[in-house]
ZAMARGU-4260 file (C-alpha; in steps of 0.2 Angstrom, whole numbers, plus 5000, padded with zeros to 4 digits):
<rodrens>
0) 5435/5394/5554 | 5447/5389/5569 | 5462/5399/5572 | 5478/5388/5575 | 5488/5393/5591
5) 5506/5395/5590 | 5517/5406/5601 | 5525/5423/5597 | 5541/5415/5592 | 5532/5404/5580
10) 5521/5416/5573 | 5538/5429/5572 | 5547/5415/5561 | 5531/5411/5550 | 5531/5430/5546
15) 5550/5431/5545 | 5547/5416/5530 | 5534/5425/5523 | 5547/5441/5522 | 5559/5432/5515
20) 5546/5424/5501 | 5539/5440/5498 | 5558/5448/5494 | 5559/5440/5478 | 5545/5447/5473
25) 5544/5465/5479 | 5560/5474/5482 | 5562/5484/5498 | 5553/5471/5509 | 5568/5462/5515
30) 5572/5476/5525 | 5557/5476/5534 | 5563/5472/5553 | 5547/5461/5560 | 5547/5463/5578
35) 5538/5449/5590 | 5519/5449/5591 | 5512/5456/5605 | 5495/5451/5614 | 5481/5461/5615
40) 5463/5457/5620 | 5454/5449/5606 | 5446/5458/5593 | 5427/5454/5584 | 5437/5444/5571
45) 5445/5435/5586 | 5461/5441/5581 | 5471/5440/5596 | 5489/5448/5592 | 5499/5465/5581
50) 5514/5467/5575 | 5520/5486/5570 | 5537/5483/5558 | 5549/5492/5565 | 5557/5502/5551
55) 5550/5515/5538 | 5539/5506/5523 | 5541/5513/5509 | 5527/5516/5500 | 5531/5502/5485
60) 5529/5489/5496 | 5519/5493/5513 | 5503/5486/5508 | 5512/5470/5502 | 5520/5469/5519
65) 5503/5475/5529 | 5493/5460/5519 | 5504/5448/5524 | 5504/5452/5541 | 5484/5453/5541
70) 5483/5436/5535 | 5492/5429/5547 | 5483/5437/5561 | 5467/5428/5553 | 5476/5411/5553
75) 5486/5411/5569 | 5482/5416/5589 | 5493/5417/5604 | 5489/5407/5617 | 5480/5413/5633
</rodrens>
């Protein structure tokens, strides 16, 4: 499946909606502090990009936060 290209600021915002969905559903995860995603070579999946949350998780809601972040690095690449 092709990736779609957006830039770090796009893919930041995207997460930051995600965040903001996933709030009213799990509580704890709007304090999450998403930083910008940062470029690395890519991976087998072709996953081109990370991003390490910049605050504690707690353990209620880390996974809810690591899956959302996961899929997103499946859907969307930085661009070269």
């Amino acid at each position: 499946m092709p990736k779609t290209i957006r830039t770090a600021e796009q893919i930041h915002n995207e997460l930051q909606n995600h965040m903001a969905k996933l709030a009213a559903d799990v509580p704890g995860a709007s304090r999450v502090r998403i930083p910008l995603p940062e470029r690395h070579p890519p991976d087998a999946s072709g996953r081109n990009w990370n991003v390490v949350p910049l605050n504690d998780l707690g353990a209620d809601y880390a996974h809810h936060v690591q899956k959302v972040i996961e899929d997103m690095r499946t859907e969307f690449v930085l661009p070269d």
